[in-house]
PyMOL CGO cylinders between C-alpha atoms (Angstrom):
from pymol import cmd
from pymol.cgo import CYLINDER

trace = [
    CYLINDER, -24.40, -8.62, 4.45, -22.36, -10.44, 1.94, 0.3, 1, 1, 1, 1, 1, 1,
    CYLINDER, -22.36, -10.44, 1.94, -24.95, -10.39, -0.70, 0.3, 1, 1, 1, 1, 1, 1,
    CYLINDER, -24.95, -10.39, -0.70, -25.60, -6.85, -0.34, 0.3, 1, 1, 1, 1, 1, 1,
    CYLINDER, -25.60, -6.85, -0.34, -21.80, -6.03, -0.66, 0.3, 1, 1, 1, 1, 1, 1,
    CYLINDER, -21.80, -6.03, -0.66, -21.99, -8.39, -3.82, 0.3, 1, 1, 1, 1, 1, 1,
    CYLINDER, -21.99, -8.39, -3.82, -24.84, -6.72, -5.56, 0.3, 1, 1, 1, 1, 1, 1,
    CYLINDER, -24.84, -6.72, -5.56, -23.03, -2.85, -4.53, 0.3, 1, 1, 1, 1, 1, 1,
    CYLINDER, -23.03, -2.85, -4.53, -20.06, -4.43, -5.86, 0.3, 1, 1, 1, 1, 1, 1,
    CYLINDER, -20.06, -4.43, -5.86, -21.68, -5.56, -9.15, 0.3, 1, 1, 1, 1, 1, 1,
    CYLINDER, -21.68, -5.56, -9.15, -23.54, -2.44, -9.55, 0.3, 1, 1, 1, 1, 1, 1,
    CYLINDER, -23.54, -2.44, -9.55, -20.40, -0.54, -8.81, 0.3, 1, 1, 1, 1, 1, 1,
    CYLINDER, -20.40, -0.54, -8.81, -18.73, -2.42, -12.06, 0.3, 1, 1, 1, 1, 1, 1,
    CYLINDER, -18.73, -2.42, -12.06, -21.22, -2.29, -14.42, 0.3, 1, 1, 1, 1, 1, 1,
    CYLINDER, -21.22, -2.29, -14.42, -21.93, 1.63, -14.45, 0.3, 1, 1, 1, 1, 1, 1,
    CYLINDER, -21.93, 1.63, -14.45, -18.06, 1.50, -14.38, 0.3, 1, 1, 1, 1, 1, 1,
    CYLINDER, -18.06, 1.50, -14.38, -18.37, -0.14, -17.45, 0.3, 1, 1, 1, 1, 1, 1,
    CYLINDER, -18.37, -0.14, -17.45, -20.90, 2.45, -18.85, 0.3, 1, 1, 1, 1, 1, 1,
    CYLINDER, -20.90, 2.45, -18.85, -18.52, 5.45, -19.32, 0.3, 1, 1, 1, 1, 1, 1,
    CYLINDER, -18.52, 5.45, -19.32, -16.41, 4.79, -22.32, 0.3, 1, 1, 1, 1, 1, 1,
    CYLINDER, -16.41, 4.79, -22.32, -13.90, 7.66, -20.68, 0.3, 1, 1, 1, 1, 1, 1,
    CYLINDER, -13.90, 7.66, -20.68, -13.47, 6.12, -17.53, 0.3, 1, 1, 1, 1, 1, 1,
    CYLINDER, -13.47, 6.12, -17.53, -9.94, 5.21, -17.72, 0.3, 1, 1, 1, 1, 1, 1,
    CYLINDER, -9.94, 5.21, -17.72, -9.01, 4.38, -14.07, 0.3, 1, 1, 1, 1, 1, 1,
    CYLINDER, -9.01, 4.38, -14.07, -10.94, 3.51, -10.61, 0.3, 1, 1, 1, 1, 1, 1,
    CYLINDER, -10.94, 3.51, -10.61, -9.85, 2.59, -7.34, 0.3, 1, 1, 1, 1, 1, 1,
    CYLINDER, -9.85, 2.59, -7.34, -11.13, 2.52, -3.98, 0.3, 1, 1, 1, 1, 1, 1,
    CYLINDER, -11.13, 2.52, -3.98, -9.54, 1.65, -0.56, 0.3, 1, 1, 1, 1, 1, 1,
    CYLINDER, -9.54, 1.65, -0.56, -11.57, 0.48, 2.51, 0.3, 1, 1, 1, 1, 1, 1,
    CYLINDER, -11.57, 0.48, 2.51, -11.30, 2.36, 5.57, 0.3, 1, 1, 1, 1, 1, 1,
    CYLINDER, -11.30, 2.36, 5.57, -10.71, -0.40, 8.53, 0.3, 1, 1, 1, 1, 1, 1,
    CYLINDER, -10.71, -0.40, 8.53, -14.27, -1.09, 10.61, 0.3, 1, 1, 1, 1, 1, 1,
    CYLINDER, -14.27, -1.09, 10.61, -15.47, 2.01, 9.02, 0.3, 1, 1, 1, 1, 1, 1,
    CYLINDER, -15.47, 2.01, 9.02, -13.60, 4.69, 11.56, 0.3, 1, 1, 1, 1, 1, 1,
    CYLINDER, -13.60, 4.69, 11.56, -11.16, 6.90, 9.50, 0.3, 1, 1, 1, 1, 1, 1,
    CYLINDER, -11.16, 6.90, 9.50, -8.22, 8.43, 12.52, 0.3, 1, 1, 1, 1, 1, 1,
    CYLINDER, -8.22, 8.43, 12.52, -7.24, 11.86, 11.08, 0.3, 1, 1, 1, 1, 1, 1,
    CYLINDER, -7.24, 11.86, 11.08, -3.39, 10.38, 10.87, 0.3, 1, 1, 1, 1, 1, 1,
    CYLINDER, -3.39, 10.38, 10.87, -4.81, 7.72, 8.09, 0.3, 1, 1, 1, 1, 1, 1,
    CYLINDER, -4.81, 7.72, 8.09, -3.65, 8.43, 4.59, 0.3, 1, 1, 1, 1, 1, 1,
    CYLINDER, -3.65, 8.43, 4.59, -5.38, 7.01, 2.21, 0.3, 1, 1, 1, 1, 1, 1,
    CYLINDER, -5.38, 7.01, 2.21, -2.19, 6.29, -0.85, 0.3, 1, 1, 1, 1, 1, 1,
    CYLINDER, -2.19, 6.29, -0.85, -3.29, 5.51, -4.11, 0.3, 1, 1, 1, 1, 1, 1,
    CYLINDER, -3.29, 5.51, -4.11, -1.16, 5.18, -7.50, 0.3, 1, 1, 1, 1, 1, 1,
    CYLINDER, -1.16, 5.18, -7.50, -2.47, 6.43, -10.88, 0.3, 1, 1, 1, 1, 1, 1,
    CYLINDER, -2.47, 6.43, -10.88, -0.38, 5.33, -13.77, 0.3, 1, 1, 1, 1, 1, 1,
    CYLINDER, -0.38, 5.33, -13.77, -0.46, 7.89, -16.32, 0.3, 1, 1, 1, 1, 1, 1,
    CYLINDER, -0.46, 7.89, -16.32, 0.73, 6.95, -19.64, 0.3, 1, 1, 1, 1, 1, 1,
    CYLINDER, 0.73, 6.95, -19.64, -0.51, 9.64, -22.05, 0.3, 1, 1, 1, 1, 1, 1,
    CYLINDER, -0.51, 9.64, -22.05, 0.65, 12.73, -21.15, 0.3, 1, 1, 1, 1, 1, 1,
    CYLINDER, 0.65, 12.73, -21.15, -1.38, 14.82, -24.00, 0.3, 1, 1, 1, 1, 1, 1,
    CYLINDER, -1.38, 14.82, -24.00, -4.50, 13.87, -22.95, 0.3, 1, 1, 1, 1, 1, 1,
    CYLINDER, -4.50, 13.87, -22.95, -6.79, 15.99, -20.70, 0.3, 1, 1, 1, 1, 1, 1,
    CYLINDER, -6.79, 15.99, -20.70, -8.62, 14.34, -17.73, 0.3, 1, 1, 1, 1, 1, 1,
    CYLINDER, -8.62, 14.34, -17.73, -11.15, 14.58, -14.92, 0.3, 1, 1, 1, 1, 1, 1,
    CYLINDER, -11.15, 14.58, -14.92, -10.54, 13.37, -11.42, 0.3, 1, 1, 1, 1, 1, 1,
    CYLINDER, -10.54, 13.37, -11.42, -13.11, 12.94, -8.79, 0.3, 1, 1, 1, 1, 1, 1,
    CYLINDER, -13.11, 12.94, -8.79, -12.67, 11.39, -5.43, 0.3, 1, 1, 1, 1, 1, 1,
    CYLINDER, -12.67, 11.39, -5.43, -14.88, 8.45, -4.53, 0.3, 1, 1, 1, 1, 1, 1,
    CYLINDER, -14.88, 8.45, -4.53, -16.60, 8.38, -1.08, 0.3, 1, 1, 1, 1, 1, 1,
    CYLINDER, -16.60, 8.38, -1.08, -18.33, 5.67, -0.07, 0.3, 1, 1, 1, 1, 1, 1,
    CYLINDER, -18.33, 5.67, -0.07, -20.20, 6.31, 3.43, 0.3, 1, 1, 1, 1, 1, 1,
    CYLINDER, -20.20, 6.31, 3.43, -23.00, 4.70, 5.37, 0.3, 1, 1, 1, 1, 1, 1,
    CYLINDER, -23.00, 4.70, 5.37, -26.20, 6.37, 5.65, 0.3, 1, 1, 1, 1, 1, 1,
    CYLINDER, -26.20, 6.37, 5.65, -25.43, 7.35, 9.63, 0.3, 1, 1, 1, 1, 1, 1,
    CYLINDER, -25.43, 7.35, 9.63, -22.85, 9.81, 8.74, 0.3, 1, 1, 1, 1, 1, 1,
    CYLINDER, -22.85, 9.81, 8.74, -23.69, 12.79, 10.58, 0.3, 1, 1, 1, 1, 1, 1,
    CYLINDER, -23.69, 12.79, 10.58, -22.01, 15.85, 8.75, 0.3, 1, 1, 1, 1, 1, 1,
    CYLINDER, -22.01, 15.85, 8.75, -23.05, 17.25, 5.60, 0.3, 1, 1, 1, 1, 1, 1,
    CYLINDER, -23.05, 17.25, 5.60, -19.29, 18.14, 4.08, 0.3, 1, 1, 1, 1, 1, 1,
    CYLINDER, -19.29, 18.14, 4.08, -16.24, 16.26, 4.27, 0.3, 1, 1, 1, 1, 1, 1,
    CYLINDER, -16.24, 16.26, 4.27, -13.14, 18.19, 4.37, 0.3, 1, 1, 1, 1, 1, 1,
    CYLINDER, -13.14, 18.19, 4.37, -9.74, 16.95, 2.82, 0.3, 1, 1, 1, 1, 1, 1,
    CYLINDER, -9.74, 16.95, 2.82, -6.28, 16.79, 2.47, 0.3, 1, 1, 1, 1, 1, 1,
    CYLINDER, -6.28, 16.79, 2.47, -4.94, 15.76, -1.08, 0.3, 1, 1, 1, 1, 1, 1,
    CYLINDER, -4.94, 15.76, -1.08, -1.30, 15.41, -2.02, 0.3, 1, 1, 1, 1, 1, 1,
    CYLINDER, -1.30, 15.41, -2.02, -0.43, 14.74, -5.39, 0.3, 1, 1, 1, 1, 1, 1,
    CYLINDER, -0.43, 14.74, -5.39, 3.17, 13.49, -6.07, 0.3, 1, 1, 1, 1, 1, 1,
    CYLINDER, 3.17, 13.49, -6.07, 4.63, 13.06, -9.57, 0.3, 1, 1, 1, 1, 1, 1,
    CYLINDER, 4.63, 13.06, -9.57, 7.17, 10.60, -10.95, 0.3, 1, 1, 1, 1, 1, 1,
    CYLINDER, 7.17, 10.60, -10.95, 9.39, 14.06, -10.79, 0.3, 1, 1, 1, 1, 1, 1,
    CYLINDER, 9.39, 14.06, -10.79, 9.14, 14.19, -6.87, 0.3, 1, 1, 1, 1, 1, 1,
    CYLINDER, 9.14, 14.19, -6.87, 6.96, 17.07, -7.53, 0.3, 1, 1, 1, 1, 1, 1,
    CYLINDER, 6.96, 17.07, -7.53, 3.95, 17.24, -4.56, 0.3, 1, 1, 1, 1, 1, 1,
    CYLINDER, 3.95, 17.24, -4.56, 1.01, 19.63, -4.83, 0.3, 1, 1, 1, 1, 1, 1,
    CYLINDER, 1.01, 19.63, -4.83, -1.41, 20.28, -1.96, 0.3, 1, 1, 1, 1, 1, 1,
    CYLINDER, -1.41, 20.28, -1.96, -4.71, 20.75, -1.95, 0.3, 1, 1, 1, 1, 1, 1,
    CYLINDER, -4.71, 20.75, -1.95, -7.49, 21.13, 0.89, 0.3, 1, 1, 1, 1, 1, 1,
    CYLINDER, -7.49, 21.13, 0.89, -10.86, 19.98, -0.59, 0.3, 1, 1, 1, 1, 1, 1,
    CYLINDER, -10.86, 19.98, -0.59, -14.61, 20.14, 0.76, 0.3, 1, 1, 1, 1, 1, 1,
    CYLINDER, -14.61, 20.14, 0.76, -16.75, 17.60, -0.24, 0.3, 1, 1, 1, 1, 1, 1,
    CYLINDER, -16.75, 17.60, -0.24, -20.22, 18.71, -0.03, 0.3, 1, 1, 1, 1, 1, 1,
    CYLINDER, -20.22, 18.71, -0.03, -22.17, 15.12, 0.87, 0.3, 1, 1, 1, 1, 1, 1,
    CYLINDER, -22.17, 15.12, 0.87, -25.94, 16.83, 1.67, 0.3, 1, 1, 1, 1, 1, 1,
    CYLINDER, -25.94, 16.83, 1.67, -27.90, 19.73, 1.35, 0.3, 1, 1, 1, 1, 1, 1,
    CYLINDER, -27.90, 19.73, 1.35, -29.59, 22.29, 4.00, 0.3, 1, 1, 1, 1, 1, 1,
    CYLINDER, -29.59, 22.29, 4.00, -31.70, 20.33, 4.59, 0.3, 1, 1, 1, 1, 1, 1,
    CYLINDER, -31.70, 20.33, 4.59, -30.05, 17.16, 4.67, 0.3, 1, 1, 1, 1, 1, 1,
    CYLINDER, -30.05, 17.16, 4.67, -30.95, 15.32, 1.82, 0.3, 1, 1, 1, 1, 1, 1,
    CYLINDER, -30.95, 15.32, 1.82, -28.17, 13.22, 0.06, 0.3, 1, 1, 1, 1, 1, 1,
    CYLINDER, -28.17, 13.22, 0.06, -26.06, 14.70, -3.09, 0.3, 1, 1, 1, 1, 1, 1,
    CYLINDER, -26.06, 14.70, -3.09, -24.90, 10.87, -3.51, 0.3, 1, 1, 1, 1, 1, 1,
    CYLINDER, -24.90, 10.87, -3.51, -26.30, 8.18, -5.33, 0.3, 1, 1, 1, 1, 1, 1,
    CYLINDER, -26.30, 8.18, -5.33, -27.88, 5.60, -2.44, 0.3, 1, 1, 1, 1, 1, 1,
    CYLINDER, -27.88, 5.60, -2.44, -28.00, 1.97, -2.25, 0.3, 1, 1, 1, 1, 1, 1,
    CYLINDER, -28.00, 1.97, -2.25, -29.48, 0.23, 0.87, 0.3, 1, 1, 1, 1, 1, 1,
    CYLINDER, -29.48, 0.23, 0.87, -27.89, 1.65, 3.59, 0.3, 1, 1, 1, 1, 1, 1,
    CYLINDER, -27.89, 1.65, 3.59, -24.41, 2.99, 2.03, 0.3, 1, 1, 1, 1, 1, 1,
    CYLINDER, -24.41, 2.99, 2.03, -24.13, 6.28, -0.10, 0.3, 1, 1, 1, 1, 1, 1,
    CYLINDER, -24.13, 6.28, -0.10, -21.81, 6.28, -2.66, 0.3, 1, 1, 1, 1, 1, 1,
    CYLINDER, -21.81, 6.28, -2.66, -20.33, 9.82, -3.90, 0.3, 1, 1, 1, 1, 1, 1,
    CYLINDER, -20.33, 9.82, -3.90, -18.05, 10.80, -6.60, 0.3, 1, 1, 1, 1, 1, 1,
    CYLINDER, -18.05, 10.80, -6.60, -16.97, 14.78, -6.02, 0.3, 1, 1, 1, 1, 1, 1,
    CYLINDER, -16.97, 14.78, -6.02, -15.32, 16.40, -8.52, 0.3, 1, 1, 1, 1, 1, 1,
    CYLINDER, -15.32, 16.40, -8.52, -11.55, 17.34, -7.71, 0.3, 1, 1, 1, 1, 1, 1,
    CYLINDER, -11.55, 17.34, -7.71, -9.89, 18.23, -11.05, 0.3, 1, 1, 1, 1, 1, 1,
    CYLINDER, -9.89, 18.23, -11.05, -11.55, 18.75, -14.18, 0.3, 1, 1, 1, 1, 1, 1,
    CYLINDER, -11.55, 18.75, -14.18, -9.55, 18.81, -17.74, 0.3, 1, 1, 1, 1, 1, 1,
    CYLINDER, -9.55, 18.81, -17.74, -6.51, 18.77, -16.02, 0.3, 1, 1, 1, 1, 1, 1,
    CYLINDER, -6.51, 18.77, -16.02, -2.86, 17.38, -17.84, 0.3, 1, 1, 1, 1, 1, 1,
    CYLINDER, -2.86, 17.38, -17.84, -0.27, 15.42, -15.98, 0.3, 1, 1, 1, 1, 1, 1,
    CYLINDER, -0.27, 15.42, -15.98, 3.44, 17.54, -16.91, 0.3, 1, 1, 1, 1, 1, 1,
    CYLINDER, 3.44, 17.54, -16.91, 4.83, 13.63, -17.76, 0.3, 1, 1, 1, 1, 1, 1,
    CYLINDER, 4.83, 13.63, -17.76, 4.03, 10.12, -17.55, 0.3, 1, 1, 1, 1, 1, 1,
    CYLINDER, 4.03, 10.12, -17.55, 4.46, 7.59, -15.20, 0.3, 1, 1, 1, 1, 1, 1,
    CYLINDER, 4.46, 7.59, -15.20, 3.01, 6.96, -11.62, 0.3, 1, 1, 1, 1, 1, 1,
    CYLINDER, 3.01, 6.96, -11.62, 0.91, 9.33, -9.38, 0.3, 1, 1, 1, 1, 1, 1,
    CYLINDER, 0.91, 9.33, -9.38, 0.56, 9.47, -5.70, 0.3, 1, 1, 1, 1, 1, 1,
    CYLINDER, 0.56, 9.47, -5.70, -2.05, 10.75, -4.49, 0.3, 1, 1, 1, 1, 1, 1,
    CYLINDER, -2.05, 10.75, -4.49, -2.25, 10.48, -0.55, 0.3, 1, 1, 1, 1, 1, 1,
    CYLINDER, -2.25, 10.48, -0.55, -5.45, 11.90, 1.05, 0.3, 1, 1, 1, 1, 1, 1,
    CYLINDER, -5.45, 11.90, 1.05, -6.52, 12.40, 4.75, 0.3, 1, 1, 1, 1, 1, 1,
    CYLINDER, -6.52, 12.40, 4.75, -9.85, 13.66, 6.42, 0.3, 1, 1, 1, 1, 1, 1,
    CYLINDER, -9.85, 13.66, 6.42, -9.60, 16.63, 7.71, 0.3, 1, 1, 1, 1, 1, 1,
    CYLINDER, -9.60, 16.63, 7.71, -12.73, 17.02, 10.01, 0.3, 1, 1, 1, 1, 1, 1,
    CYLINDER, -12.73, 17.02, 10.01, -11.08, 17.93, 13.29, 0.3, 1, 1, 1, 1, 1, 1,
    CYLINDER, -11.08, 17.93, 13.29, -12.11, 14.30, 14.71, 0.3, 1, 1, 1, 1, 1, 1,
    CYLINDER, -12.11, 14.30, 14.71, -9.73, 12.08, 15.86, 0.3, 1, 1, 1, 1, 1, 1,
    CYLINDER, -9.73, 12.08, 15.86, -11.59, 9.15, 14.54, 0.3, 1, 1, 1, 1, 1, 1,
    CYLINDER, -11.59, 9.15, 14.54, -14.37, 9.48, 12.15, 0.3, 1, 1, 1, 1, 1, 1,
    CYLINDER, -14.37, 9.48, 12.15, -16.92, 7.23, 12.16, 0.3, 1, 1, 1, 1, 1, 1,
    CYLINDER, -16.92, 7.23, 12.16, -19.12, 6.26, 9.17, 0.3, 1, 1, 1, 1, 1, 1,
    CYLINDER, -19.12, 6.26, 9.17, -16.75, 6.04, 6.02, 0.3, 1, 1, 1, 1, 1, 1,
    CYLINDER, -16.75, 6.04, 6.02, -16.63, 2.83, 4.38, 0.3, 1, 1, 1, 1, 1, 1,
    CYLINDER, -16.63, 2.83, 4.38, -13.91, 3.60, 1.45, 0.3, 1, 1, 1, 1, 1, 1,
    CYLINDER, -13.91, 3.60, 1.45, -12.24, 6.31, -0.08, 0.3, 1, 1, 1, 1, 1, 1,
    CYLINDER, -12.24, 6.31, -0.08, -10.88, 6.52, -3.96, 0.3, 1, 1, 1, 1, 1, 1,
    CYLINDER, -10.88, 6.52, -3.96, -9.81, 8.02, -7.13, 0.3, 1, 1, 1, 1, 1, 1,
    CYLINDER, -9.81, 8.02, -7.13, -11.42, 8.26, -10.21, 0.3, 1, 1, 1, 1, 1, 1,
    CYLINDER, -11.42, 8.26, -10.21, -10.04, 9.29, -13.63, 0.3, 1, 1, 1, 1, 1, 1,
    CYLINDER, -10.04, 9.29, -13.63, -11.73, 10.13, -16.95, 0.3, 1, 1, 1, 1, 1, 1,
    CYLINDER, -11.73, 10.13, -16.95, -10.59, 11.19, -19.93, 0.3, 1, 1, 1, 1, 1, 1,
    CYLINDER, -10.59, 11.19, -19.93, -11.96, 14.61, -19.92, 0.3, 1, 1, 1, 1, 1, 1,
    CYLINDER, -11.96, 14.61, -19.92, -14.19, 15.28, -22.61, 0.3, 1, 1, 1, 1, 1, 1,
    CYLINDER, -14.19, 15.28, -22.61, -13.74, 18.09, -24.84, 0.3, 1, 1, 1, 1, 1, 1,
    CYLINDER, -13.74, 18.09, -24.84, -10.23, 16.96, -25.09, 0.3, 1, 1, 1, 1, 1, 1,
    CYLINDER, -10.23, 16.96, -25.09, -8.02, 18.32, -27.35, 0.3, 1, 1, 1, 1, 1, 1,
    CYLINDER, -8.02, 18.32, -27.35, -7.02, 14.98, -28.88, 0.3, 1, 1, 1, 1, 1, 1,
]
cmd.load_cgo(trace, "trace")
């Protein structure tokens, strides 16, 4: 088990290190793999260019037993201003017919679903975003970690 965590790990780092706009990544485990719907998930993105335009997809990393084909969240974003926007998001992890929209390895699916795309932060400084599942399930079962990913967005204006 700990070799195939190592090698998802590895491969996880070097197509990281593929995208020359990738300016930020972090994931969070979920605890035994059972998200409870009170769980936020808190992440900080420091922001330090407030002229630049960016992407930012959420990173879902599930095993291969997850049984729904969306995930549903809850994404507040709070600014260094004490600003918070809300947003509900769907997360569309398989088609009708089932098949994966992820990218599998072994047994564990890893997703990356767009959230915001050429979006500017107002200032700089540190980010919050907190995020929660929203599937109407006390406690779901199946999701390994949950993240943020940021890219410079590329038709940027600077």
């Amino acid at each position: 088990m700990k070799i195939k965590l190592l090698f998802i790990g590895l491969l996880a780092f070097v197509l990281a290190a593929c995208n020359p706009n990738r300016v930020f990544v972090e994931r969070v485990t979920i605890p035994n793999m059972v998200w409870h719907m009170d769980s936020l998930v808190n992440i900080t993105v420091p922001v330090d260019d407030s002229a630049q335009f960016y992407d930012i997809k959420i990173a879902i990393r599930s095993n291969v037993y997850f049984q729904s084909r969306n995930l549903w969240l809850f994404i507040n974003t709070y600014s260094p201003d004490h600003v918070v926007e809300v947003d509900t998001l769907e997360c569309i992890l398989a088609d009708e017919q089932g098949h994966t929209t992820g990218d599998p390895a072994l047994d564990i699916i890893d997703y990356e679903i767009p959230f915001k795309t050429g979006v500017r932060f107002p200032t700089t400084g540190n980010y919050r975003f907190a995020i929660q599942q929203g599937m109407r399930m006390e406690k779901l079962p199946c999701i390994d970690e949950i993240g943020i990913i940021m890219d410079k967005h590329p038709k940027s204006d600077k």
